[in-house]
C-alpha positions in Angstrom: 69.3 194.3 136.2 72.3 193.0 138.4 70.9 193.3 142.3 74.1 193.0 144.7 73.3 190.2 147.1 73.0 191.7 150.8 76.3 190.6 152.5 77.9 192.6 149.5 75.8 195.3 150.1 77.3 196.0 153.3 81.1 197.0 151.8 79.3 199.2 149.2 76.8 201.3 150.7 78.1 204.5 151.7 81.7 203.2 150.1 82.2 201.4 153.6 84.9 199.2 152.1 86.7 202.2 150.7 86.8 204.0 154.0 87.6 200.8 156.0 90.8 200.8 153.6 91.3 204.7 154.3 91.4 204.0 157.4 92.7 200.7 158.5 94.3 199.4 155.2 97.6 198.8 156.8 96.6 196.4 159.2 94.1 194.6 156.9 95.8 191.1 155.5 96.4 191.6 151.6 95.6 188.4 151.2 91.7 189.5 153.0 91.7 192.6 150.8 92.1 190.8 147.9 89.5 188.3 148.7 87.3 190.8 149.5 88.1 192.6 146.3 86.6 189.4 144.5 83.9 189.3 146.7 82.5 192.5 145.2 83.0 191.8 141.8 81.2 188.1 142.0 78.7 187.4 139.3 79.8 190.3 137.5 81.5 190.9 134.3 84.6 191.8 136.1 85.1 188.5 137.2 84.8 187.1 133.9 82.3 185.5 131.9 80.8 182.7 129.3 78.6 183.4 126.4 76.0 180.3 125.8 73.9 181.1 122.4 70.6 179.1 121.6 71.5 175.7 119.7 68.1 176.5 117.6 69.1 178.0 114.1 65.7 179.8 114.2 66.8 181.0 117.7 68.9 184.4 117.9 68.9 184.4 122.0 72.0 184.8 123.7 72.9 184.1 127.5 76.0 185.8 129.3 77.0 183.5 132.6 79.3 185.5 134.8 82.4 183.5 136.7 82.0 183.5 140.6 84.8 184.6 142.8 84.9 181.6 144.9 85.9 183.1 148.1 85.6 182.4 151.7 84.2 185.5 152.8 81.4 185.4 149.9 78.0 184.1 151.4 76.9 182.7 147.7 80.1 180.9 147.2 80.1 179.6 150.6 76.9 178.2 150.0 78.1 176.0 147.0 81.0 174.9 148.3 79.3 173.5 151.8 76.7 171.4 149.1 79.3 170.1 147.4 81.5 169.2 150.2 78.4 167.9 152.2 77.7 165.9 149.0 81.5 164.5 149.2 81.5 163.5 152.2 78.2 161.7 152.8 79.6 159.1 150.2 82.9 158.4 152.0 82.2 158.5 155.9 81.1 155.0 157.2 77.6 153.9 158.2 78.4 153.8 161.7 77.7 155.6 164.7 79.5 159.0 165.4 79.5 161.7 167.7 79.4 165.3 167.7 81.7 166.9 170.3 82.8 170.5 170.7 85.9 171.9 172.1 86.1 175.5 173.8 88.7 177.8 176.4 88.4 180.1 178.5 87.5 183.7 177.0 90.2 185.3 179.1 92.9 183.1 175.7 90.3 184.0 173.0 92.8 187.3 172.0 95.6 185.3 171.5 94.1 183.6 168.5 92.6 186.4 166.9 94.2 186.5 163.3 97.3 184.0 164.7 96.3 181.8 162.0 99.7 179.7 162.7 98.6 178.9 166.2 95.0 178.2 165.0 96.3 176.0 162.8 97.9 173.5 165.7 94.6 173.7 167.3 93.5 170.9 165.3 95.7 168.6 166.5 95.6 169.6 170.2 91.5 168.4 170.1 92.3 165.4 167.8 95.2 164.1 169.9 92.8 163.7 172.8 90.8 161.0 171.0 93.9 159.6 169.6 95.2 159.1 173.1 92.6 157.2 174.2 91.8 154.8 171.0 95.5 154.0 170.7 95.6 152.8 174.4 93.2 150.2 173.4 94.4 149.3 170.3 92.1 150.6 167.8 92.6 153.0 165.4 89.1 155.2 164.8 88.0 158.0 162.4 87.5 161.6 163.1 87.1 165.1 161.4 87.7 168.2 162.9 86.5 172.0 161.6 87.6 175.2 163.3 85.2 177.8 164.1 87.0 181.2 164.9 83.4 183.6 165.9 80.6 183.2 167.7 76.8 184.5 167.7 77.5 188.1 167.7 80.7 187.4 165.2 82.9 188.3 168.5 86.6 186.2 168.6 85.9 183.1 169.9 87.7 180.0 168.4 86.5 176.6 169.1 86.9 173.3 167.6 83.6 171.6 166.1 85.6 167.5 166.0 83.1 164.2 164.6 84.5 160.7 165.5 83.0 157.4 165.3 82.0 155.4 168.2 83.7 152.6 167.0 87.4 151.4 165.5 88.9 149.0 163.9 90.3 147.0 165.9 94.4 146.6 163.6 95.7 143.1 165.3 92.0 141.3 164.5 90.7 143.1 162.4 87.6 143.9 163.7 85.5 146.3 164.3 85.2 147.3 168.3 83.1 150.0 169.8 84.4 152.6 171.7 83.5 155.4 174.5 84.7 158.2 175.3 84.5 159.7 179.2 84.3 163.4 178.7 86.5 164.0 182.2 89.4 162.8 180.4 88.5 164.1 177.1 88.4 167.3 179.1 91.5 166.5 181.0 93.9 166.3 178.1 92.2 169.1 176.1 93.3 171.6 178.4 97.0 170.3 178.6 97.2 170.3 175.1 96.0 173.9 174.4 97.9 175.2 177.7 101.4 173.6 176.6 100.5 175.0 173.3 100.5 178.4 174.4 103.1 177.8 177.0 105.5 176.4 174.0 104.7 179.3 171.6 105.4 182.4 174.5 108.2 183.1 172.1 106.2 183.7 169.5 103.2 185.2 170.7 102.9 189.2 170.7 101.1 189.7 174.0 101.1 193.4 174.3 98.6 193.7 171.1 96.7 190.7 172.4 96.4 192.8 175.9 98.5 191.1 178.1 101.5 193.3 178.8 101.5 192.3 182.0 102.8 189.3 181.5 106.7 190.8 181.8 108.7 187.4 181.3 108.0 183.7 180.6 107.4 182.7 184.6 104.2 185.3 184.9 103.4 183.9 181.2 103.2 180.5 183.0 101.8 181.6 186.3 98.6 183.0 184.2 98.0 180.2 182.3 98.4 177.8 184.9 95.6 179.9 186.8 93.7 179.4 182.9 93.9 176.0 183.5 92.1 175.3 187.0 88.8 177.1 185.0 86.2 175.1 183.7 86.7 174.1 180.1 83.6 173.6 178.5 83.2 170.5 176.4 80.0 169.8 175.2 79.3 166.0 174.0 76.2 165.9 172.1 73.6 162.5 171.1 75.7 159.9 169.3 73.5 159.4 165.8 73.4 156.4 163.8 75.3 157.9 160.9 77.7 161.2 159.6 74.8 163.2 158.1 73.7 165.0 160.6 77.5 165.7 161.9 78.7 166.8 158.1 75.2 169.2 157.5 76.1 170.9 160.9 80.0 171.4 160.4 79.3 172.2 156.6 77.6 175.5 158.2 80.7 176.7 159.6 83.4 175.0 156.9 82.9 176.7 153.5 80.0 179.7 154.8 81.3 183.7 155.8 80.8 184.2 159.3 77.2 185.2 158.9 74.2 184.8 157.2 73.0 187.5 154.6 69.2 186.7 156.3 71.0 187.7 159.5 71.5 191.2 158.3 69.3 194.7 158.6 71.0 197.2 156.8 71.6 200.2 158.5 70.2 203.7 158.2 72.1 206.4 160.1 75.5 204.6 160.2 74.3 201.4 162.0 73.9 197.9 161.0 71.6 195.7 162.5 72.6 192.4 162.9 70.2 189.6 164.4 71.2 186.5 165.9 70.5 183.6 168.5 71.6 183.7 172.2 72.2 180.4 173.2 72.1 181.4 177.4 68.2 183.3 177.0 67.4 180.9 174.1 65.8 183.8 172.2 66.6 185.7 168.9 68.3 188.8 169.9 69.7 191.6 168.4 72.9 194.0 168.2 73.7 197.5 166.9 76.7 198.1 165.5 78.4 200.5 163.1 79.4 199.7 159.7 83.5 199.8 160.6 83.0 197.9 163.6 80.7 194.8 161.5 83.1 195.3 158.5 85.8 194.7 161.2 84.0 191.5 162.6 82.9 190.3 159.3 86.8 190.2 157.9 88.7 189.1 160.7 87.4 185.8 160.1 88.3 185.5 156.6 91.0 182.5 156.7 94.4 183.1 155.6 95.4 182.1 152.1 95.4 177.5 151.9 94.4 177.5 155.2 92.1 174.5 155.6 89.7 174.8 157.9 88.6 171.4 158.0 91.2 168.2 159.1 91.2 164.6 159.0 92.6 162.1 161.4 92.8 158.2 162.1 91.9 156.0 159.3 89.9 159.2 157.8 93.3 160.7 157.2 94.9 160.8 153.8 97.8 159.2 154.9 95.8 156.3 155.9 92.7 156.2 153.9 93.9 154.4 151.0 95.0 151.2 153.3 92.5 151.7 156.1 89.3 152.8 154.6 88.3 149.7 152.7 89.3 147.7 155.3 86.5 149.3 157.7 84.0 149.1 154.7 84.7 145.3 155.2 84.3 144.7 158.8 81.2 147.1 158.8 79.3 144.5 155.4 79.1 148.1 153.6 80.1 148.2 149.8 83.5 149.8 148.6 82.2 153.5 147.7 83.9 155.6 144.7 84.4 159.3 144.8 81.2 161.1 143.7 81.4 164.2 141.1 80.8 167.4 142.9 77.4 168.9 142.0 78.7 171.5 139.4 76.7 174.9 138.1 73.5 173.8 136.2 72.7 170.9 139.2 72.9 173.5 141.6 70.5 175.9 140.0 68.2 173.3 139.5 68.6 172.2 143.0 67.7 175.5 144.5 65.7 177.5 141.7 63.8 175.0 140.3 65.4 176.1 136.7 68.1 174.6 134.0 70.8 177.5 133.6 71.2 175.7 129.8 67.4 175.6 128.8 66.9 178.7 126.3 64.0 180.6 127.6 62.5 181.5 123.8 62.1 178.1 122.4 62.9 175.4 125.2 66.4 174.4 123.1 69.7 173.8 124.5 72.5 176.5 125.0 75.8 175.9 123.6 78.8 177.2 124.4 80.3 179.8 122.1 82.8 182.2 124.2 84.6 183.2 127.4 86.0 186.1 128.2 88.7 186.5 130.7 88.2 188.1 134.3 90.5 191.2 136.1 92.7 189.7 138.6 92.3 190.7 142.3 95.5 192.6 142.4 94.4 194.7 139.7 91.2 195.5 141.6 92.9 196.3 145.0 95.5 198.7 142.9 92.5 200.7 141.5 91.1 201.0 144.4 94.1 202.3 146.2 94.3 205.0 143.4 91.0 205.8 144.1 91.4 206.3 147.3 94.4 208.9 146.6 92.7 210.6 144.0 90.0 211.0 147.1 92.3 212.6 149.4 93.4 214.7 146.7 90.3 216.1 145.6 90.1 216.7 149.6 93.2 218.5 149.9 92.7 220.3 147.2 
């Protein structure tokens, strides 16, 4: 019997999705409807699926493996993506040592960014250009990645840059490989002149009365605010350097690939409220929040990134403008071999990774399972239109 897994659960009890559509389907992204149409048809026959029959001739079973929707805002998905993308990168990033550091702003700018994917996406460079500043004064060019994370605990709006660099560079007119450090005043220092003439340069652009600032009348109050913005304290926090990228890559693979929270995090709600645990980094205890199922559907979506956005950059001799040239070059100078792309972890590895069991083993005789059909899945646009007629055969039957 199918079970739906527990993030899906929370569109489809009580029809929650439907009525969130009812209700606020105009100013939901098509492109998050349709990924959340997807979502609730993963692992189902709706999504398509592959018929595997038992290579025995004395064998009759027959195994149907449903397609998966691949989606960012699916927490099974997720999950495979960050292994293989952990699994990438771990071969690639140098043996070196690196450093975790974390960018934030002030919460009184956190409403500007909510769903301004375009402006989110220049964030990147505004955190990575404060490391690149400082390595090119001295000559050495240095390797960084940087993820964006849009929500915090409570799945509230608060985007922050999660960037990894690596103490070190290499070092173009000897060729050498020279450490580096980084003072975190001056880190700080550009990061806030970055993301303030960022949101100074984009006034035109932003709509401030939805994002609550209508008092701003013209571009000189605009200014006036931010500049008061930017004599806050912005909180950059520079954690241990480690001795290599693992550690940095299993943290940011959490927030790359992953929907903005955990189905474990979840107590399904009885009476119209969902109960959503989580951990409060100020008490340092697990704590926990009551909200109804609009307002955690409403949470839970607004983080679903906009369609090829990457959530995840690279910069320096880590970018793929520079890799090719760069890359072996620092294998060199660190005595590390030349490494070769690795093969992403596929279906059957997973499965044995996580339940112990081979997808392709027959379960009557022990024998392989062969391939023997596919059938095609319903595309997402398809889904969203039926349930849009749906919906108006709902309001129909009400009227009526």
């Amino acid at each position: 019997m199918y079970i739906p897994r527990p993030a899906k659960l929370l569109f489809q009890i009580d029809d929650g999705w439907g009525k969130l559509l009812a209700k606020h389907g105009d100013a939901i992204p098509e492109w998050t409807q349709l990924v959340v149409e997807r979502m609730l048809v993963c692992g189902t026959p709706a999504m398509g699926s592959r018929r595997y029959c038992c290579a025995s001739p004395h064998c009759t079973h027959t195994k149907y493996i449903c397609y998966s929707c691949k989606g960012k805002g699916c927490s099974a998905c997720g999950m495979k993506a960050t292994e293989q993308w952990i699994a990438e990168q771990q071969h690639i990033l140098p043996n070196c040592e690196w450093q975790h550091i974390t960018f934030t702003m002030p919460d009184k700018l956190w409403p500007l960014f909510a769903n301004n994917w375009p402006l989110l996406n220049q964030l990147f460079s505004c955190a990575a250009n404060t490391l690149l500043k400082w390595a090119k004064k001295l000559g050495v060019e240095i390797g960084l990645f940087v993820a964006l994370h849009t929500y915090g605990r409570q799945l509230n709006r608060h985007p922050h840059i999660h960037l990894s660099v690596t103490r070190g560079g290499l070092c173009l007119k000897h060729g050498i490989w020279r450490p580096i450090y980084f003072k975190k005043k001056v880190v700080e220092a550009y990061w806030r002149q970055a993301a303030i003439g960022l949101l100074r340069e984009s006034y035109a652009a932003l709509d401030l009365f939805a994002a609550g600032y209508e008092h701003n009348r013209d571009c000189r109050e605009w200014c006036q605010f931010l500049e008061v913005q930017f004599q806050r304290r912005w909180k950059i926090h520079f954690a241990k350097k480690t001795k290599h990228a693992r550690q940095n890559v299993n943290y940011i693979g959490r927030y790359l690939k992953r929907p903005p929270m955990a189905a474990s995090a979840l107590r399904h709600y009885t009476g119209g409220a969902v109960v959503h645990l989580y951990y409060d980094h100020r008490t340092q205890q697990h704590r926990r929040q009551m909200l109804s199922q609009e307002e955690m559907l409403l949470r839970y979506i607004s983080h679903i990134p906009c369609r090829h956005f990457k959530m995840v950059r690279y910069y320096g001799f880590l970018s793929n403008r520079k890799r090719g040239g760069l890359l072996p070059k620092v294998y060199a100078t660190l005595e590390m071999a030349v490494r070769t792309k690795p093969a992403k972890p596929g279906y059957a590895a997973l499965m044995k990774q996580f339940t112990n069991v081979d997808p392709y083993q027959c379960i009557l005789c022990g024998d392989r399972m062969v391939f023997s059909s596919a059938e095609v899945s319903s595309r997402a646009e398809v889904l969203l239109a039926q349930r849009y007629q749906q919906l108006e055969r709902q309001r129909w039957l009400l009227a009526v």
